[in-house]
N, C-alpha and C positions, 0 to 999 in steps of 0.2 A: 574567519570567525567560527566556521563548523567545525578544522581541524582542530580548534584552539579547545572548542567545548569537550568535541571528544577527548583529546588528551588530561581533559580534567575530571573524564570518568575513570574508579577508582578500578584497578589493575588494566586500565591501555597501557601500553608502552610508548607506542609510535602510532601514529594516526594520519590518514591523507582523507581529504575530498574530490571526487571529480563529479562531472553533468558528463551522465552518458546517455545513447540513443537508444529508442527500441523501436522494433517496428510493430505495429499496430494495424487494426481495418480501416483505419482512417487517417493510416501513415505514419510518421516518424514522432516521439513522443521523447521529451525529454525530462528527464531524471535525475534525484541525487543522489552516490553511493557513498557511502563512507567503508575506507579501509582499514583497519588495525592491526597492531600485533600487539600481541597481551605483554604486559609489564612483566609476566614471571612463562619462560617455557613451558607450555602442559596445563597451563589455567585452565580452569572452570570457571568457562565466561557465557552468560547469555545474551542474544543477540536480545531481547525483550527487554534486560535489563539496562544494558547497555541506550537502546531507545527510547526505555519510560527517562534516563536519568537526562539524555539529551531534552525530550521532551521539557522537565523543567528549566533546561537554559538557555532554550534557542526560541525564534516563533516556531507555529507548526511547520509554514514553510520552509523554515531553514535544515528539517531534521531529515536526516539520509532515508528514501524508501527502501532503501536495502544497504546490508553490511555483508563485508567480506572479508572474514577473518587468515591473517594473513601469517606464516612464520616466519615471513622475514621480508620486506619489500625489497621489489629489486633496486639496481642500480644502472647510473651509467657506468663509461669508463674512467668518467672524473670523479667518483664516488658521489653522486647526486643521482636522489628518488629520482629510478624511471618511470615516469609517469606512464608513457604509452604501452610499458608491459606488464599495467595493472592488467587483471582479469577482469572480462564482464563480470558480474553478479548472474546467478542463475535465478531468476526471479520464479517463486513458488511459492506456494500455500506457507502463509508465516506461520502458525499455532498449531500446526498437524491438520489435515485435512478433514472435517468434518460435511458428510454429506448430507445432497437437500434431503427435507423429508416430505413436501409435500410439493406441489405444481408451480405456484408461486416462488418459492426459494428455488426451485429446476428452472423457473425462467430465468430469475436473479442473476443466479452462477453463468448464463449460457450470455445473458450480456456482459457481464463484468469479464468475460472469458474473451467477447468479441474486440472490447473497447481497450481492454489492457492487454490482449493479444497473449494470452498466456492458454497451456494445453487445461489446466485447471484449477478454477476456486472454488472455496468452502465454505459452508455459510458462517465460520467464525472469523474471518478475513475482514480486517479492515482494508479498506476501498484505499486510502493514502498509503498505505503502509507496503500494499504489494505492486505500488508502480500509481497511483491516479493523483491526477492535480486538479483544480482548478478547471481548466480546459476541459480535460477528460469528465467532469463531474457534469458539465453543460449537455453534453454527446448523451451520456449515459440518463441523465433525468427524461431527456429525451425522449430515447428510445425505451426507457420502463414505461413511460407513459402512454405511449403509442401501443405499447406492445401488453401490458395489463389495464389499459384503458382506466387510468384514474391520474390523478393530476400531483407527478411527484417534483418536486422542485429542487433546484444545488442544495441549498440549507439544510433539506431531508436527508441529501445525502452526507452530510456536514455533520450534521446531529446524529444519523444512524448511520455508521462507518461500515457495520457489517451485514451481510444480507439477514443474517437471523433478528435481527432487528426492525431491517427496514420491510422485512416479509409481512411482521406484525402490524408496522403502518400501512402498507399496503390492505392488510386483509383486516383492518379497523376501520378501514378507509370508506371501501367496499361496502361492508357491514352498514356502514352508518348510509351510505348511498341508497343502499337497495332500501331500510328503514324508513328514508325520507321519502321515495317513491313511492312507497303502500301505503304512507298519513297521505296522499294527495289523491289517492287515487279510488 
């Protein structure tokens, strides 16, 4: 079904899916990559673009955390896609790397860094988008919570995909906390 929607984005040519592994602080994590080769040699293709249009055809879960633009997939020797000599995907900052600006978003990045096992993220990085699921959304509410002492839930994470977002929850969070402690006090 993900190869089928890919190839009904406009300039794919050829399209594959697999679930590959990665390693992580908390072990093996798994994934969906989607592979392509543009309809026309030499296209100007966006990986964004390519993701917002799956996004409208698939659920969230079904859409690739990462794409690998390919010129030409390999084969065997019976002229069938070799699967096993697809590439990893190099999993990095989707949007350009945009860094923290304050303490809050420096914690952010340094979990999302631990839990997706990557050397770095940015605060305009969606959490699904550069490798997180589900699973990893549990781990991660977690340990923000623990570790900025305020109570963030999956949903938050669900709702605020990128740290620059969920910084602002966090630091509205806060805000209203210390608030409610000086009416009582």
């Amino acid at each position: 079904e993900i190869e089928h929607a890919m190839s009904r984005v406009p300039g794919v040519g050829q399209s594959c899916a697999l679930v590959r592994e990665r390693e992580t602080s908390t072990g093996k994590v798994k994934y969906l990559v989607g592979y392509y080769v543009p309809e026309k040699p030499g296209a100007e293709m966006e990986d964004r673009d390519i993701l917002e249009a799956l996004s409208g055809m698939l659920p969230e879960y079904m859409v690739p955390s990462a794409l690998v633009r390919m010129g030409s997939f390999p084969l065997t020797v019976n002229g069938k896609l070799d699967r096993s000599a697809l590439p990893d995907p190099e999993m990095v900052s989707g949007e350009g790397y945009v860094a923290p600006v304050n303490e809050t978003e420096a914690e952010l990045c340094r979990i999302w860094q631990e839990v997706l096992g990557m050397d770095r993220v940015g605060t305009n990085d969606d959490f699904f988008r550069i490798g997180g699921d589900s699973i990893l959304a549990i781990r991660t509410s977690h340990l923000i919570s623990i570790s900025l002492d305020c109570k963030i839930s999956v949903i938050d994470l669900f709702e605020k995909k990128r740290i620059k977002k969920l910084s602002k929850k966090i630091q509205n969070l806060k805000k209203n906390s210390s608030n409610a402690l000086w009416k009582f006090n």
